[in-house]
C-alpha positions in Angstrom: 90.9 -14.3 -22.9 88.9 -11.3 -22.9 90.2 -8.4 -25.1 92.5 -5.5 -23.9 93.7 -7.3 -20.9 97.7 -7.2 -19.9 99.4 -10.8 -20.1 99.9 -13.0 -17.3 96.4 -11.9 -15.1 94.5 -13.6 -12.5 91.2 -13.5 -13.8 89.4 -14.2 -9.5 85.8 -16.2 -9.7 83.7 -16.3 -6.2 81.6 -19.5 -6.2 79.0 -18.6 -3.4 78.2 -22.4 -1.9 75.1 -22.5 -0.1 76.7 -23.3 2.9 76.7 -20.8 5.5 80.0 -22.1 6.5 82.4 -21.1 4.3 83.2 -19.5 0.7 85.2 -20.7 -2.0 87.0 -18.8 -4.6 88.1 -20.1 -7.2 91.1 -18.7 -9.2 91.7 -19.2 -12.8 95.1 -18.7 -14.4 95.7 -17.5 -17.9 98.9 -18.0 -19.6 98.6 -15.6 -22.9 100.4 -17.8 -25.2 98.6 -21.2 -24.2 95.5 -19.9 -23.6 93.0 -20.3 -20.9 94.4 -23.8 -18.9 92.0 -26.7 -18.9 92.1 -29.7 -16.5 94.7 -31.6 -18.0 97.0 -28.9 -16.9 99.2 -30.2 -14.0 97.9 -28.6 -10.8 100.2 -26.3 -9.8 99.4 -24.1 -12.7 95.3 -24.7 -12.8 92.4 -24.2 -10.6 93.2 -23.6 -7.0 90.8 -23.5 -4.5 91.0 -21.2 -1.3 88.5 -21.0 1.1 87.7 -18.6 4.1 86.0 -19.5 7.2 82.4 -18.3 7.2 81.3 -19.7 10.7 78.6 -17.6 12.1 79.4 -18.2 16.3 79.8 -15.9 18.6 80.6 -15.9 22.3 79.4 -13.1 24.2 80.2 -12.3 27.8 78.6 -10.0 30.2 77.5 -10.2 34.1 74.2 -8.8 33.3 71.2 -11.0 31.9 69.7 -8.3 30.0 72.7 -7.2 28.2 73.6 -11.1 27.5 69.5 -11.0 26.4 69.8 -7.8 24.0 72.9 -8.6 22.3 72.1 -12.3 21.6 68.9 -11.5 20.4 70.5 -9.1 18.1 73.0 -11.7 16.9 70.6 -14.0 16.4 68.8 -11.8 14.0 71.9 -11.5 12.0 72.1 -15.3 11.6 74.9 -15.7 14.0 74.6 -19.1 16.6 75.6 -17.2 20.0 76.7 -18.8 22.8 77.1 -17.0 26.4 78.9 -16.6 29.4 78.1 -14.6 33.3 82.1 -13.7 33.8 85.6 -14.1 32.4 86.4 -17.4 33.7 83.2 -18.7 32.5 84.6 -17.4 29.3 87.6 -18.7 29.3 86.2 -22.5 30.3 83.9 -21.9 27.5 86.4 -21.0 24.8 88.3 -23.9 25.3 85.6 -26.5 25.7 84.1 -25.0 22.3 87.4 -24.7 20.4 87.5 -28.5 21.3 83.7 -29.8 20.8 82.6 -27.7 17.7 82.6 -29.0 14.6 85.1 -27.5 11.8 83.8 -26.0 9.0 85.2 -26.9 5.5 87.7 -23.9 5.6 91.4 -24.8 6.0 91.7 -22.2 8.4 88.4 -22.7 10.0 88.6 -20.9 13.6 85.3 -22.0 14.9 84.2 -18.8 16.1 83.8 -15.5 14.3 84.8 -13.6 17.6 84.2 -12.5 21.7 82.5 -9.9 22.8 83.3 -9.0 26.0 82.0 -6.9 28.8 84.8 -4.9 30.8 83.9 -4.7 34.6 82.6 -8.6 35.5 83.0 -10.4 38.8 85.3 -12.7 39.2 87.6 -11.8 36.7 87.0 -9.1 34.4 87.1 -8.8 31.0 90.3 -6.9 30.4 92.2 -10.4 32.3 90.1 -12.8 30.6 91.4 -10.9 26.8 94.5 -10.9 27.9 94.5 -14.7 28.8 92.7 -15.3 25.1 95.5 -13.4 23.8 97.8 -16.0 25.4 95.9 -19.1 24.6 96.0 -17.6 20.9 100.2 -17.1 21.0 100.6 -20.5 22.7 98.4 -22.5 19.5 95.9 -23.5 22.1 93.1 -22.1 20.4 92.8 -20.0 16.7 92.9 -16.9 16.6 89.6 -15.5 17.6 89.0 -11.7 18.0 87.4 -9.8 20.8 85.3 -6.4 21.1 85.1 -5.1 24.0 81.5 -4.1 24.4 81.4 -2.1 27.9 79.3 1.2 28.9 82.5 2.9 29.9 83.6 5.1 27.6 86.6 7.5 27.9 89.5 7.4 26.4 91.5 6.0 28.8 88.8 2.8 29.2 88.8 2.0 24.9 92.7 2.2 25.6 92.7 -0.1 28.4 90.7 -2.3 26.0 92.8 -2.0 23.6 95.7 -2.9 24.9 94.4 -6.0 26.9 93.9 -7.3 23.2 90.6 -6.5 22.5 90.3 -5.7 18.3 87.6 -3.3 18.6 85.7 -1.2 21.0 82.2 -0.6 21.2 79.7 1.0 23.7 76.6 -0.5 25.1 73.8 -0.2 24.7 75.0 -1.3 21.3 73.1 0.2 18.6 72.4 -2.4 15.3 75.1 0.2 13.3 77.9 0.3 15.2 77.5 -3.2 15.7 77.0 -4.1 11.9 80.6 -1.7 11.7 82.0 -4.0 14.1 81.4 -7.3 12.9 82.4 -6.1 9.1 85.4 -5.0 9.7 86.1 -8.0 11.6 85.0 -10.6 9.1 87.4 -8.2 6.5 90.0 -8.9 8.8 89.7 -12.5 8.8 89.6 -12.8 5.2 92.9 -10.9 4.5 
């Protein structure tokens, strides 16, 4: 145990796989009088493992091709694998059919896709709807629990409200600049791993 530490501590050890996938941390406990625990310890009292999904997809949704082109491009360039879609029902098809088809990561809580963005004023049915019925999906278990910016050129107060309340976890204003959409997509992997 290193010196001048209070008994009882979680001493917390990030093992960075190589996977883009996901993240393990591993958690050594220290019991002061026994010492560090080795693997002959029974398990509830040794290494745990807990990992955090780490899949890089996105879905974006907007009604205009270069909007769809911009912010893909710029996803891409982050590593993310981005997959798109012309309207909210497209969207909502989409979500489903991918929630069922992709492939799980190793993470126990592995939710397939990092998040949505989505556009505001589509045809067919517009993105404030289409949150909404995400929103549902996510309460009725039908799919995990996958965020979604809004990413719309309208910009007063009373549109990011709108937004807001449909479900939509953040709010951000095209044309998207690389900052504001670095911000976004921090705070909602931050999110996710709390």
């Amino acid at each position: 145990i290193p010196e001048n530490q209070p008994p009882n501590y979680l001493e917390r050890q990030r093992e960075k796989e190589k996977s883009s996938k996901h993240q393990s941390i591993q958690i050594n406990i220290y019991d002061p009088a026994e010492g560090p625990l080795d693997s002959n310890t029974p398990l509830d009292r040794s290494v745990m493992e807990v990992e955090k999904c780490l899949c890089r997809r996105v879905l974006v949704v907007d009604d205009n091709d270069y909007n769809l082109f911009t912010l893909k491009k710029k996803l891409e360039k982050r590593g993310y694998e981005v997959f798109t879609a012309s309207n909210g029902q497209i969207a909502l098809d989409l979500l489903t059919t991918l929630v069922s088809k992709l492939e799980n990561c190793e993470a126990n809580d592995c939710k397939k896709l990092t998040c949505v963005f989505m556009d505001v004023e589509m045809p067919v049915m517009n993105g404030l709807e289409c949150t909404s019925n995400i929103k549902s999906l996510i309460e009725t278990g039908k799919i995990p629990s996958i965020p979604v910016i809004g990413c719309s050129a309208f910009s007063s107060e009373t549109d990011i409200k709108d937004g807001l309340d449909s479900g939509m976890l953040e709010y951000i204003t095209k044309p998207v600049q690389d900052k504001i959409l670095d911000e976004a997509l921090t705070h909602i992997l931050k999110k996710q791993n709390n």
